[in-house]
Steps between C-alpha positions, in 0.01 A plus 500: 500500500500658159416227247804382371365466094515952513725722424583824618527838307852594458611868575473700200819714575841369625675635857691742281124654327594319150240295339521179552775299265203277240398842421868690455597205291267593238735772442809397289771584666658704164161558261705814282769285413625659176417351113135364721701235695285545778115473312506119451499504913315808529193313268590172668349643849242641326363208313509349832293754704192491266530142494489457861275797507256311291531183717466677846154685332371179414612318877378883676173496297291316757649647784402842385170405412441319881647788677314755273137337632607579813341876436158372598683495886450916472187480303319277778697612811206632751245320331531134589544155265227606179499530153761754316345742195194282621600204277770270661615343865686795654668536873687721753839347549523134630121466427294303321229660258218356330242484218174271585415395134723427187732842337266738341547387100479854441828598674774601328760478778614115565577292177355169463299456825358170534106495550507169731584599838480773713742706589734647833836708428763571773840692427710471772792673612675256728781715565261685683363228710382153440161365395196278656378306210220286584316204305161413522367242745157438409497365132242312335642190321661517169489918525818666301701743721824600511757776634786557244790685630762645270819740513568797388642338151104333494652124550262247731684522788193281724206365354223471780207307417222196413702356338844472697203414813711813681349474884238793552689733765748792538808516310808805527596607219836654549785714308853364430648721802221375737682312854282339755219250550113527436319556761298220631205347314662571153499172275833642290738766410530574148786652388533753190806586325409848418362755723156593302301162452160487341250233693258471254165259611251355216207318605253301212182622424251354306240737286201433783423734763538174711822456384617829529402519843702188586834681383428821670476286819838323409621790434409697780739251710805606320676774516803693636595733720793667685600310815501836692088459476523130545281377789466131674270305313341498101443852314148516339596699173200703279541474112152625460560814701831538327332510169262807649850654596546690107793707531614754215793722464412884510383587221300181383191328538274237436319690233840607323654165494116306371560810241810423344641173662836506346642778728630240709635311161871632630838265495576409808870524354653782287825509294535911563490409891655158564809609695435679697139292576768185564721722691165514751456168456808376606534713792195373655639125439876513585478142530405303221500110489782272364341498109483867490818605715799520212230717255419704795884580552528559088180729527677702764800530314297651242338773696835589637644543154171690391545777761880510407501670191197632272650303161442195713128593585418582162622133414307320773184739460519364120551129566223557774218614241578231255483210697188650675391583067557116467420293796115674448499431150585173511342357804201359303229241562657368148873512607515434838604119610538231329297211365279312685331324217236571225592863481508578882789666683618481841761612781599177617667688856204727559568640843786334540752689333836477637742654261271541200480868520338529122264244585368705821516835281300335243211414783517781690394696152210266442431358804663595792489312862429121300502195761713258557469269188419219731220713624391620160563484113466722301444445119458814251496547144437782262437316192292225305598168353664655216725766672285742476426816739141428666274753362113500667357564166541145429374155637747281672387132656715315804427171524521254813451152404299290772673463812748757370472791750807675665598284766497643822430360827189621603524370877725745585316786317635446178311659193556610179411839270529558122550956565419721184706823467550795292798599305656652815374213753217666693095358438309664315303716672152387483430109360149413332491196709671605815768276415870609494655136537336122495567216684492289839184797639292388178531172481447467896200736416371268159505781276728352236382230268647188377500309192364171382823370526605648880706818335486830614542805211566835616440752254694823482340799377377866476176373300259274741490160334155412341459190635417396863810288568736736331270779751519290816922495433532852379829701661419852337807660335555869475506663133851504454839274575432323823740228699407199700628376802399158649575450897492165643533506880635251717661318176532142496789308382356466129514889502805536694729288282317601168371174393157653489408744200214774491304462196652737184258825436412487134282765271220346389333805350 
């Protein structure tokens, strides 16, 4: 059966051809009333509209950005699972793609990439047919991995992994309309609210060619696939011969994008557009799950009305561009969350969103497809001790006091990573000591050095630091504004119910 936490989409006419009534009653029923009786309820429904317009762009914002990276389906159909514009995981539809090292810093395409694990990407049309996800069997201990699975609206919907100890076999991943039973030798069915899912698999790799070669071999157990290719037994996946597999649109190529890099630096969501890119949206999802249902129905409503008259268009285009104007302006490193102690800021429901439709906006502008809190934390700031913006011209110190290190719980895979970013959240492109982010992969590796006294200073700068302890814990910072983000994976309870604090980040020259 048809999960019973969906809703269907309502007609958009009546029997009799009318719209439907939310949309008539928008209408007064006597607007040219004389003296301007009828204004007050004329400007009443108004007022109303671009409120809820404003509301519905802010809940439809990460829908339309999930549906809209479904265009890499066309771009690799024919090809195989590889790498889109040569740079990130990209797939046919229901597949899995891969990369076989960390993001390329130089891309300008995916905002604030982490450079820990290795990547596979699957978007998934389940209305289509279900999925064979499949977890990794042969797993050296204490080796991160997981498979995150989100809905259309980006919220953790599964959370496969090391850390939950999910059993290594096949899982069916299935759309809200899906009826019947998996066929034999699957370990689950999991169940999406939404038609287009995104399966997206991370596995740790440390800076070693060792360790490097340890995730691709994780990795290349997981993966996904439609069930229509499904065979008996475990899929060996590829991710190094997906990452020969660089596929460009017509028209570009390797050379173009190494040329000028910020081609691909396009919003994945645009005010002139939004309507009628929800209007897509929401026709490949006519179910939605019980926290998005009633805005689905208002967001309806509102394409109705906009195809009614143009005076309404012209009203919703408007309140369309300025919440798209503002939600991008203001989802900054230095607004976004709230405190999490000594000037560090965090969504406390990462991935787990329920109704907080600003909070999942927010992310899906900075960092779309976050874990599961549980899973992962994820701290960020864009400013110093004082309140002010981070600026790479300038020296900045963070420091851990002995036996002061982010928790995590390194049995399952958990690690930690301190990730420097530019004022737009990509690395910079090239690093004078390879480094992009510090953390768990240097201190496992001994690079980092301690003081007398068991601290650990990290020092934050464009300028390499004259002396050799301030050199050994250098995280290079670009020229201008940058942002910070610290991820802790597999939190433990001191992170989970705040009680521990990151050290502040103070200028120090």
């Amino acid at each position: 059966m048809p999960g019973t936490d969906t809703l269907e989409r309502p007609a958009t006419t009546t029997a009799n051809g009318e719209l439907p009534y939310p949309v008539r009653q928008f209408t007064p029923a006597h607007p040219d009333l004389k003296n301007g009786a009828g204004v007050p309820a004329s400007l009443a429904s108004e007022h109303y509209v671009e409120a809820l317009a404003r509301v519905v762009y802010v809940w439809g914002h990460p829908l339309v950005n999930t549906f809209g990276r479904t265009s890499t389906w066309e771009l690799m159909k024919g090809h195989g699972p590889g790498m889109a514009m040569g740079l990130f995981p990209g797939c046919p539809k229901n597949w899995m793609g891969y990369v076989d090292d960390y993001l390329p810093a130089q891309q300008r395409k995916v905002v604030t990439p982490n450079n820990d694990t290795i990547y596979g990407a699957c978007f998934a049309d389940l209305g289509e047919e279900p999925v064979v996800i499949q977890t990794p069997q042969d797993v050296p201990d204490g080796h991160y991995w997981t498979i995150q699975i989100v809905d259309a609206f980006t919220t953790v919907t599964h959370q496969l992994g090391s850390a939950s100890g999910t059993p290594a076999g096949k899982y069916l991943w299935v759309g809200p309309e899906w009826q019947g039973e998996a066929p034999d030798g699957f370990v689950e069915v999991l169940r999406s609210p939404t038609n287009i899912g995104v399966a997206m698999a991370r596995s740790f790799a440390a800076r070693t060619p060792e360790g490097k070669a340890r995730a691709r071999a994780v990795l290349n157990q997981m993966g996904a696939l439609p069930l229509s290719e499904d065979k008996p037994g475990r899929h060996q996946f590829d991710c190094e011969a997906s990452a020969r597999n660089k596929v460009y649109p017509a028209g570009l190529t390797a050379e173009i994008l190494a040329a000028d890099p910020d081609l691909l630096r396009i919003r994945p969501v645009h005010g002139e557009t939004f309507w009628d890119d929800l209007e897509k949206a929401l026709d490949a999802n006519p179910q939605v799950g019980p926290n998005d249902a009633p805005m689905a129905a208002q967001a309806r409503t509102l394409l109705d009305l906009r195809k009614s008259d143009p005076r309404w268009k012209a009203l919703l285009d408007r309140a369309a561009l300025t919440a798209d104007a503002e939600l991008y302006e203001g989802a900054r490193y230095d607004q976004v969350g709230v405190d999490a102690g000594n000037g560090w800021q965090r969504q406390d429901n990462g991935g787990a969103w329920s109704t907080d439709w600003y909070g999942r906006a927010l992310a899906a502008v900075i960092y779309i497809y976050v874990n599961d809190y549980h899973e992962a934390i994820y701290f960020i700031r864009g400013t110093d001790a004082k309140g002010e913006l981070l600026q790479g011209r300038y020296r900045y110190t963070m420091r851990f006091e002995k036996d002061q290190l982010p928790p995590v719980d390194r049995t399952t895979g958990g690690f930690w990573s301190l990730t420097m970013y530019d004022r737009d959240y990509f690395m910079t492109p090239t690093s004078p000591n390879e480094r992009h982010n510090i953390g768990t992969v240097n201190l496992d590796a001994n690079e980092l050095k301690f003081g007398a006294d068991g601290s650990l200073t990290l020092v934050l700068s464009r300028d390499e630091p004259e002396d050799e302890e301030g050199k050994a814990n250098w995280l290079p910072a670009p020229d201008d504004q940058f942002a910070l983000i610290v991820r802790t994976y597999v939190p433990t309870e001191p992170l989970l119910n705040g009680s521990y604090k990151l050290p502040d980040v103070k200028r120090s020259g």
